[in-house]
C-alpha positions as YAML, in Angstrom:
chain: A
units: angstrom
residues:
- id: 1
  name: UNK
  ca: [0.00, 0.00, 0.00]
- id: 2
  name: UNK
  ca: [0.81, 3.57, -0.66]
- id: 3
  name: UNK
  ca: [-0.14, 5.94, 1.49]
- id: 4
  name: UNK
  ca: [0.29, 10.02, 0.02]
- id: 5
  name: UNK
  ca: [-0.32, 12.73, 3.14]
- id: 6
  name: UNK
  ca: [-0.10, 16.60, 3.17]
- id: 7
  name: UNK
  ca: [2.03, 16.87, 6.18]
- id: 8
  name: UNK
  ca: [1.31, 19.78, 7.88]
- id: 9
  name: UNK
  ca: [4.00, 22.08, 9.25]
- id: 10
  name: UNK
  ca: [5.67, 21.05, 12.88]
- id: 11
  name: UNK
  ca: [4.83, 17.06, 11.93]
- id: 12
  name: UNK
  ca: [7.93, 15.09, 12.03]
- id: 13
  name: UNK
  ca: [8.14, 12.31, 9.24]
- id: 14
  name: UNK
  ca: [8.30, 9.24, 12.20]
- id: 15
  name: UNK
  ca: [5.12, 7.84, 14.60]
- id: 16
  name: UNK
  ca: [7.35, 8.33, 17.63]
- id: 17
  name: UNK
  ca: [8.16, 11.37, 19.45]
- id: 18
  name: UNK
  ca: [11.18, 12.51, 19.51]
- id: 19
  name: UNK
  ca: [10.79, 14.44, 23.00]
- id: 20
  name: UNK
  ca: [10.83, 17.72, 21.50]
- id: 21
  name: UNK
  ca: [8.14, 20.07, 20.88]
- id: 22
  name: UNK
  ca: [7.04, 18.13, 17.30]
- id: 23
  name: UNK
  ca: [3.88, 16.54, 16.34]
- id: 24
  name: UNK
  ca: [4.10, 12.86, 14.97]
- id: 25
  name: UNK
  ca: [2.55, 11.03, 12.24]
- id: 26
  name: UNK
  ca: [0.30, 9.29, 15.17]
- id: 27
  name: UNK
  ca: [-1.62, 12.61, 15.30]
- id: 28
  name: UNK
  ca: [-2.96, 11.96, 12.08]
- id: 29
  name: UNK
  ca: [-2.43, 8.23, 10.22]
- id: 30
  name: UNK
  ca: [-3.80, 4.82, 11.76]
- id: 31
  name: UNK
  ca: [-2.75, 2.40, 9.70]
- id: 32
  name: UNK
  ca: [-0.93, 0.51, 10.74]
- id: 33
  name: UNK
  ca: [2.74, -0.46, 9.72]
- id: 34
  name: UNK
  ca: [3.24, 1.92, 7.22]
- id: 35
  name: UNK
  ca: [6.65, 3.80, 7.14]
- id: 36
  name: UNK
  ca: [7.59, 7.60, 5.35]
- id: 37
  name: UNK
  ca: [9.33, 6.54, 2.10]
- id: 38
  name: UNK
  ca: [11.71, 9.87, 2.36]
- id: 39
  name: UNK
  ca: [12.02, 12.06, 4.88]
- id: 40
  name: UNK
  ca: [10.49, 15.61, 4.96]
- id: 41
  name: UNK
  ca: [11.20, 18.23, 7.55]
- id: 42
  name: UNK
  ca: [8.99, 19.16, 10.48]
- id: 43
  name: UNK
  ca: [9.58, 22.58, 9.59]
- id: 44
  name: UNK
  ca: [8.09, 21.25, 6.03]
- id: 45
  name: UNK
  ca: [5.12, 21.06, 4.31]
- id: 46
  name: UNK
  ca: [3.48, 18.79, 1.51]
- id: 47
  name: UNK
  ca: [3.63, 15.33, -0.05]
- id: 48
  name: UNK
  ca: [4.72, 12.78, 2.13]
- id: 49
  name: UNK
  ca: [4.59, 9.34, 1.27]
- id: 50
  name: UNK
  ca: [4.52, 5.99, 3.43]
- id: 51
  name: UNK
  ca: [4.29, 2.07, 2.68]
- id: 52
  name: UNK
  ca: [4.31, -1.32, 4.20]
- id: 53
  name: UNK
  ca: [6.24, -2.72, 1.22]
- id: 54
  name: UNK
  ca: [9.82, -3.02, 1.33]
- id: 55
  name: UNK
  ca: [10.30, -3.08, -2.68]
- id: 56
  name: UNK
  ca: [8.11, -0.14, -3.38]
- id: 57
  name: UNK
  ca: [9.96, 2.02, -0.44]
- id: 58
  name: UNK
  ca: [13.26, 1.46, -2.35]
- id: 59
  name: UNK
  ca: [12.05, 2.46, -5.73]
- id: 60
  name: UNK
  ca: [10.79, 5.45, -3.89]
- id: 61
  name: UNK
  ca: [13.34, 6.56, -1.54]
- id: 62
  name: UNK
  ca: [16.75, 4.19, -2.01]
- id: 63
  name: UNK
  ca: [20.50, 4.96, -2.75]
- id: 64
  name: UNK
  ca: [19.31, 3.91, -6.41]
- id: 65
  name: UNK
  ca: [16.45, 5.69, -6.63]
- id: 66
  name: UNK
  ca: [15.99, 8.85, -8.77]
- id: 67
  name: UNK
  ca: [12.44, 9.65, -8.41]
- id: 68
  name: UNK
  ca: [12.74, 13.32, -8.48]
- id: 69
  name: UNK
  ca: [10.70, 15.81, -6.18]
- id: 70
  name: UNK
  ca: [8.92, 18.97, -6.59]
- id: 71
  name: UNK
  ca: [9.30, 21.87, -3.88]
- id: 72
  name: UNK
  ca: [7.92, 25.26, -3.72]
- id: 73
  name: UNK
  ca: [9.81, 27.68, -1.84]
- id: 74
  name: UNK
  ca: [8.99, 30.81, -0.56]
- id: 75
  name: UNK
  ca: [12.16, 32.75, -0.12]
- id: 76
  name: UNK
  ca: [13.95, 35.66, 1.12]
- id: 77
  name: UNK
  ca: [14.49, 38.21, -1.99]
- id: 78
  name: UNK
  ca: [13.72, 38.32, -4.91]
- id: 79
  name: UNK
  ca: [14.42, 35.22, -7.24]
- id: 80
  name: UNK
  ca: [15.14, 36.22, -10.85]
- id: 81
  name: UNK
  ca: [16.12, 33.84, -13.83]
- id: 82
  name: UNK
  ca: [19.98, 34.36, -12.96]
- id: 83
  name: UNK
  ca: [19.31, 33.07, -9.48]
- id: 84
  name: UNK
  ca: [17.43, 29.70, -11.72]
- id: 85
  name: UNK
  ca: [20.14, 29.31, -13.86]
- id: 86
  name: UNK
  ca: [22.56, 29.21, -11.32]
- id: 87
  name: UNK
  ca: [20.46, 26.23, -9.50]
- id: 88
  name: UNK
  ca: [19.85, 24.35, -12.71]
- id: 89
  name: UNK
  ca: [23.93, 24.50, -13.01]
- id: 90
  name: UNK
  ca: [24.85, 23.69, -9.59]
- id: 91
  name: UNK
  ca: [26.04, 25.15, -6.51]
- id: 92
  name: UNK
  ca: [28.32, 23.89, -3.83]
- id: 93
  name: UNK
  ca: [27.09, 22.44, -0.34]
- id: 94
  name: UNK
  ca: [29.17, 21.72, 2.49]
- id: 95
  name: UNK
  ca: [28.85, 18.18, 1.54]
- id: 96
  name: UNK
  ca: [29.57, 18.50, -2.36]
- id: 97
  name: UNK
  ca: [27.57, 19.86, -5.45]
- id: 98
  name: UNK
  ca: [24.32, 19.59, -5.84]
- id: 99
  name: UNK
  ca: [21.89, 21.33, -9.05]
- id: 100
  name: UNK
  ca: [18.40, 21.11, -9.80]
- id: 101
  name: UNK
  ca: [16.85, 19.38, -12.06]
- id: 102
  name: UNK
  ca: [14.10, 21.95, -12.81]
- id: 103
  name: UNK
  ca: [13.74, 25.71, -11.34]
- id: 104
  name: UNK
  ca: [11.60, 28.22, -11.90]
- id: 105
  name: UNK
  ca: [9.89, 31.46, -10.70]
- id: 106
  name: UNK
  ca: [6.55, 31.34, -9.65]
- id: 107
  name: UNK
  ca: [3.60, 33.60, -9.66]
- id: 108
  name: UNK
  ca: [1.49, 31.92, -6.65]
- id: 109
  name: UNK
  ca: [-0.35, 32.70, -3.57]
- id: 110
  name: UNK
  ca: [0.21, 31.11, -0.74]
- id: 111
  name: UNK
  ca: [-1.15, 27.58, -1.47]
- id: 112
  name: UNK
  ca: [-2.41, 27.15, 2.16]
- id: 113
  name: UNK
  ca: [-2.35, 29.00, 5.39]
- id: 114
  name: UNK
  ca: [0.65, 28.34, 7.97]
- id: 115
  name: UNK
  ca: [0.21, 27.88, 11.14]
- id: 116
  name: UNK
  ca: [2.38, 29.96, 12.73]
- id: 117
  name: UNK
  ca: [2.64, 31.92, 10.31]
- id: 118
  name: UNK
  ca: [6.22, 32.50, 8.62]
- id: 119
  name: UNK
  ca: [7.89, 35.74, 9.79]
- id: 120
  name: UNK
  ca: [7.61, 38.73, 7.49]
- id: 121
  name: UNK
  ca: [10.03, 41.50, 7.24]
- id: 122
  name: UNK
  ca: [8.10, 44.54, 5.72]
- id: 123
  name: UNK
  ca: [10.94, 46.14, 3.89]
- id: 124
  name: UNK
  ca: [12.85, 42.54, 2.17]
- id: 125
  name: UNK
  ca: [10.25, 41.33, -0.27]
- id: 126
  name: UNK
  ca: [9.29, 37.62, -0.75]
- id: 127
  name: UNK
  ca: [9.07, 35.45, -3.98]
- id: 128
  name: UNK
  ca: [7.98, 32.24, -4.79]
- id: 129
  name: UNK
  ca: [10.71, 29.11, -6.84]
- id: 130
  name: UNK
  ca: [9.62, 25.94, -8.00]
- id: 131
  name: UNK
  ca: [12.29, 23.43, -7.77]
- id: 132
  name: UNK
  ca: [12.81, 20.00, -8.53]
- id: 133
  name: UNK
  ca: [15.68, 17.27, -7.25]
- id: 134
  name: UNK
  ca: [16.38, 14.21, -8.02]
- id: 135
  name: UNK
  ca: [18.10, 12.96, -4.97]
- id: 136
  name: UNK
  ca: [17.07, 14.21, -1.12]
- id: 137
  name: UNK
  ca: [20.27, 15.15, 1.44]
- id: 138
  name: UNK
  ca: [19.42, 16.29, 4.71]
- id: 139
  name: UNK
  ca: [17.56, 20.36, 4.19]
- id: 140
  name: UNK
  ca: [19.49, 20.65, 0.80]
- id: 141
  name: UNK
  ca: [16.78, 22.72, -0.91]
- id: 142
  name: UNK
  ca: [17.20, 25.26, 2.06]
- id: 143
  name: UNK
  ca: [20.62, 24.98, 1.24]
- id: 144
  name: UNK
  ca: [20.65, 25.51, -2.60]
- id: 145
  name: UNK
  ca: [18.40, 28.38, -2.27]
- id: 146
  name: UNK
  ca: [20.42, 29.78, 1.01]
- id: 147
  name: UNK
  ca: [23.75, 29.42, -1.72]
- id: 148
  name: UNK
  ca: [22.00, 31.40, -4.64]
- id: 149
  name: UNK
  ca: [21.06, 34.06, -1.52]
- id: 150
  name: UNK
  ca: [17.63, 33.59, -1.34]
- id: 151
  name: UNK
  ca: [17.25, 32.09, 2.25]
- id: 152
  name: UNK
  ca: [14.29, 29.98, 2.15]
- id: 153
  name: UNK
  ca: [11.13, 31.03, 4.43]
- id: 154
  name: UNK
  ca: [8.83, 28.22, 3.76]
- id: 155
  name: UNK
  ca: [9.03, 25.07, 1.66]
- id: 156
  name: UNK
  ca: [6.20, 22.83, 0.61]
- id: 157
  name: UNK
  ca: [6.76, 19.35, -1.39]
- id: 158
  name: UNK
  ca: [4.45, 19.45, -3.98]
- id: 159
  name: UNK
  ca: [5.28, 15.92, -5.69]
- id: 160
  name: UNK
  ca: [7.24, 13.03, -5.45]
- id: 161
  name: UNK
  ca: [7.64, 11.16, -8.72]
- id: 162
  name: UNK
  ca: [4.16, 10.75, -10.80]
- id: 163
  name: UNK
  ca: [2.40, 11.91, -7.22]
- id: 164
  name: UNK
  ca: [0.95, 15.46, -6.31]
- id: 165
  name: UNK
  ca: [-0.49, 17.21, -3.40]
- id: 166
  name: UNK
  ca: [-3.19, 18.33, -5.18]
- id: 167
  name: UNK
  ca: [-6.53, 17.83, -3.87]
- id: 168
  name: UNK
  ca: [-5.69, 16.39, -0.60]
- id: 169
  name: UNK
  ca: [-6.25, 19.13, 2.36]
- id: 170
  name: UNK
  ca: [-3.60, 20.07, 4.74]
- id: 171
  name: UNK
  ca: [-3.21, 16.69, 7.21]
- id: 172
  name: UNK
  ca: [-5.51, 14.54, 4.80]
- id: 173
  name: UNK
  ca: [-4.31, 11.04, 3.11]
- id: 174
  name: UNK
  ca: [-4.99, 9.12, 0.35]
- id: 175
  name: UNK
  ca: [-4.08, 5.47, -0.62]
- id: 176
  name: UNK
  ca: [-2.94, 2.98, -3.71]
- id: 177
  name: UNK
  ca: [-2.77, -0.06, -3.65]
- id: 178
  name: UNK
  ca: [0.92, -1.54, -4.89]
- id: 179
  name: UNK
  ca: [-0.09, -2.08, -8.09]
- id: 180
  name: UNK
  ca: [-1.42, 1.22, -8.73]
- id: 181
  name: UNK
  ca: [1.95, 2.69, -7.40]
- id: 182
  name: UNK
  ca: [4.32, 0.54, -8.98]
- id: 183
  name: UNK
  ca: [2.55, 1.06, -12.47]
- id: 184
  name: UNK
  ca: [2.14, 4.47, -11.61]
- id: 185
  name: UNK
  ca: [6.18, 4.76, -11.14]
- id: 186
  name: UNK
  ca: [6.79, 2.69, -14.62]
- id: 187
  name: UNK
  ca: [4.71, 5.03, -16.39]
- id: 188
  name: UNK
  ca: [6.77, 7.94, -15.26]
- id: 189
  name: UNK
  ca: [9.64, 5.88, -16.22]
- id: 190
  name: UNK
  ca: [9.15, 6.05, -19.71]
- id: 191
  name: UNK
  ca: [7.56, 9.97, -19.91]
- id: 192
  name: UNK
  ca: [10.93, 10.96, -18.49]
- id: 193
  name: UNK
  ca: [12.86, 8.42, -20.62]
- id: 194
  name: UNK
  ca: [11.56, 9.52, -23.86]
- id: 195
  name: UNK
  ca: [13.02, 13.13, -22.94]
- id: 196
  name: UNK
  ca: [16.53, 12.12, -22.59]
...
């Protein structure tokens, strides 16, 4: 089974606390032995997905995996296509390079409400990117953007492979079964295949 949840902010990715001042998965899923394929932040919002099978978590999330994944950021500045390019070509993290796959400016409202609320400052304006990776070290979009200088304010996962966020509300799930998410996962196989 797959399992795709809008994680709200302040949710960590696990069903066991932590000690700290986090929500857990517990707050919100039931079934039971399902585990996040990935990791997103607590300080993160969006797609999350979870499984019970073993196979479909590695296609997912593994060392081999390249399922890419879609972010919006709201950052710090104003992002302009310089600040794109120079994602799309790389920038250097304190542990090695790392370059998008896709970025691009945005012209959104915010997609949901925050709770709390991100912190405004009334005289640095705020802009919206859209960027996608194809592999997932610890906070490196808030890195990338951070090393282009637009420090990011909020970030929301928006996909994960063939999967979007779209049309589940903030802290509501969905599920596949493994067939629909394994044929799911071929099919964007051979879309992005047929581009290369």
């Amino acid at each position: 089974m797959l399992v795709l949840f809008n994680k709200p902010y302040g949710v960590l990715s696990q069903f066991t606390s932590d000690g700290g001042r986090w929500q857990t998965l517990a707050a919100y899923i039931t079934i039971p032995n399902v585990y996040a394929a990935g990791r997103l932040d607590a300080d993160s919002e969006g797609l999350l997905l979870l499984t019970d099978n073993g196979a479909l978590q590695a296609a997912i999330a593994g060392p081999q995996s390249h399922v890419t994944k879609t972010y919006w950021a709201q950052v710090e500045g104003v992002a302009d296509t310089s600040s794109m390019a120079q994602l799309k070509r790389g920038v250097t993290l304190n542990d090695g390079p790392a370059k998008a796959v896709k970025a691009s400016l945005l012209d959104v409202t915010e997609p949901w409400p925050r709770d709390p609320p991100i912190r405004v400052r009334k005289s640095i304006p705020d802009s919206w990117i859209e960027l996608c990776i194809d592999e997932g070290r610890n906070r490196q979009v808030r890195r990338m953007t951070a090393a282009v200088g637009l420090p990011t304010l909020r970030l929301i996962r928006v996909a994960v492979g063939p999967w979007r966020v779209e049309g589940l509300a903030l802290g509501q799930l969905r599920t596949l079964s493994d067939d629909e998410a394994f044929a799911a996962l071929r099919r964007k196989s051979r879309r992005q295949a047929a581009f290369l």
